[in-house]
C-alpha positions in Angstrom: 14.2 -15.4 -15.4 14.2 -13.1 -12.4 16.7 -13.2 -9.5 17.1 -10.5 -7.1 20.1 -8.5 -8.2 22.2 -7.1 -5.1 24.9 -4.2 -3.9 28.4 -5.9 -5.1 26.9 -8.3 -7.5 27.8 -8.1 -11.2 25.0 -6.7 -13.1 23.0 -8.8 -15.2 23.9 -7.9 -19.2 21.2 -7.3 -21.7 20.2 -5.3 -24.8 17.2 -3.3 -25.3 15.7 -0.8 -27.9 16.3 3.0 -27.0 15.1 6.2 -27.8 16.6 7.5 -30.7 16.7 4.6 -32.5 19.0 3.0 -31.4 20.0 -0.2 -29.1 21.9 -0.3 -25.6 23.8 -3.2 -23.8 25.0 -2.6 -20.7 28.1 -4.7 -21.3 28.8 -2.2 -24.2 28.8 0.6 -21.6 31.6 -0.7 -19.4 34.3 2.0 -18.4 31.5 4.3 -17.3 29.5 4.4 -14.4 25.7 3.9 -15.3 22.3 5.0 -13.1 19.9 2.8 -14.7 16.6 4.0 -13.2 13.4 2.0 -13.5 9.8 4.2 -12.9 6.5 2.6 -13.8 4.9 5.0 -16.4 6.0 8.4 -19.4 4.0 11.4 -17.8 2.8 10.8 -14.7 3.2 12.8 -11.7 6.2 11.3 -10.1 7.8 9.8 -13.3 8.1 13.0 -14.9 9.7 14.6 -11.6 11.6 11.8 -11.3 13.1 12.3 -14.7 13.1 16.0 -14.6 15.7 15.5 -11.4 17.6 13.4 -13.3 17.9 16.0 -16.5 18.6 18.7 -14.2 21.7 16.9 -12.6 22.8 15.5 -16.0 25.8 17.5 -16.7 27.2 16.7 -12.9 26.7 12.7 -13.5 28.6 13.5 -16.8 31.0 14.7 -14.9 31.4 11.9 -12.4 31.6 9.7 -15.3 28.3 8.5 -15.1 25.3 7.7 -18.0 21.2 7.7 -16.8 19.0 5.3 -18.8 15.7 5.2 -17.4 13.7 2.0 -18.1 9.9 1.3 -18.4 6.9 -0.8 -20.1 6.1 1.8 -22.4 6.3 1.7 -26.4 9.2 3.6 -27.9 6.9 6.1 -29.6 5.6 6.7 -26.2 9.0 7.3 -24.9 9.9 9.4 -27.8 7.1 11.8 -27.3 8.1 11.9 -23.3 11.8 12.4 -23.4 11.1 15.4 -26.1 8.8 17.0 -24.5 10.7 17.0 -21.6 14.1 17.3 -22.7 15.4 14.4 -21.3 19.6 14.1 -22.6 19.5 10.9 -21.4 18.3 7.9 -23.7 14.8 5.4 -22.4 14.5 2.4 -22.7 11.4 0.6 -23.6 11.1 -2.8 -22.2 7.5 -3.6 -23.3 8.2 -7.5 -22.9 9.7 -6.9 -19.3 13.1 -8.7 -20.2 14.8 -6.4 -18.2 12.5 -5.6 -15.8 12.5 -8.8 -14.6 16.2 -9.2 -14.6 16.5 -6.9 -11.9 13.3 -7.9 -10.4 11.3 -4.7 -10.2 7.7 -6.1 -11.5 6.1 -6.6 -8.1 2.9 -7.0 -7.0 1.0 -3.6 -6.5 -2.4 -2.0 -5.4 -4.4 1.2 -7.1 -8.3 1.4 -5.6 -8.6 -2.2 -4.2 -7.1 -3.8 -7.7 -4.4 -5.7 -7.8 -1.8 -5.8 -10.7 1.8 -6.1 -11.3 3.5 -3.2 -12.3 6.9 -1.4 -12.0 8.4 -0.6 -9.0 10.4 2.6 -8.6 13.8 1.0 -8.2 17.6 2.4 -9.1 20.8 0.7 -9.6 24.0 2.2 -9.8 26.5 0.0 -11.5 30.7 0.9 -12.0 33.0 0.8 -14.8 33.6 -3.1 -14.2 29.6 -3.7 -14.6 29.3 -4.5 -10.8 26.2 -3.5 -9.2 27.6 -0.7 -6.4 23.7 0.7 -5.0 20.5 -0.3 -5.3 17.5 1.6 -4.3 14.2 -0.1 -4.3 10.8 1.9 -3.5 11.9 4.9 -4.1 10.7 7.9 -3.0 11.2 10.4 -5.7 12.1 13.6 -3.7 16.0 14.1 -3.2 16.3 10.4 -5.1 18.4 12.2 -7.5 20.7 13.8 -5.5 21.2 10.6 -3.3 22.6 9.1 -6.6 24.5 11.3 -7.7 26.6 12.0 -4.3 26.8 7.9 -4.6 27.8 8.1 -8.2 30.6 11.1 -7.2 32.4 8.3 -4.1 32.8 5.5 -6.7 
């Protein structure tokens, strides 16, 4: 099912496999403040830059209270080899079956040379302690994205 989630709307619950071995629901995270950032593929150009932003701000979004989970399509040993490599301290989650993708409808339509496919668009949700949905960013442009969050995460 896919609805469009929006700014002041509780965020839709799920669980999904991480990195590390582990599982995440976002109902399990509430009294924290949680970036959940969706990009559309592990070592690309602007995925990785996107991430490595995030890393490099970790330690202030701890300190704002705040938890980064990126989410894409790709397997978990795919993840694992990405987040290592590029010492990601935040967990990915692989969402291979686009469960949670589509809850917060960010598999749209897209181009690449004259083909058309569905794929991930760059999208961001920042969600409070009560699990409401408090900024979404859709298309996202990867340079200063980071930053832009985490001044929004800091004025919750």
């Amino acid at each position: 099912m896919s609805y469009r989630v929006e700014e002041g709307q509780p965020a839709p619950d799920f669980t999904a496999a991480t990195t590390g071995g582990g599982n995440v629901s976002l109902s399990a995270l509430a009294g924290k403040k949680v970036v959940l950032y969706f990009y559309p593929k592990d070592s690309t150009p602007g995925c990785t830059t996107e991430g490595q932003n995030f890393r490099d701000l970790y330690p202030r979004f701890q300190e704002a209270g705040c938890e980064i989970l990126g989410v894409s399509r790709d397997s978990l040993k795919r993840h694992e080899n990405f987040k290592a490599k590029q010492g990601f301290p935040f967990e990915l989650i692989s969402d291979e079956d686009e469960t949670v993708c589509r809850l917060f409808d960010v598999i749209h339509l897209k181009k690449l040379y004259g083909k058309e496919y569905e794929g991930i668009e760059r999208s961001t949700f920042l969600i409070d302690q009560k699990g409401v949905v408090r900024h979404c960013w859709r298309k996202v442009k990867v340079k200063g994205h980071a930053d832009q969050v985490l001044d929004a995460a800091r004025a919750l």
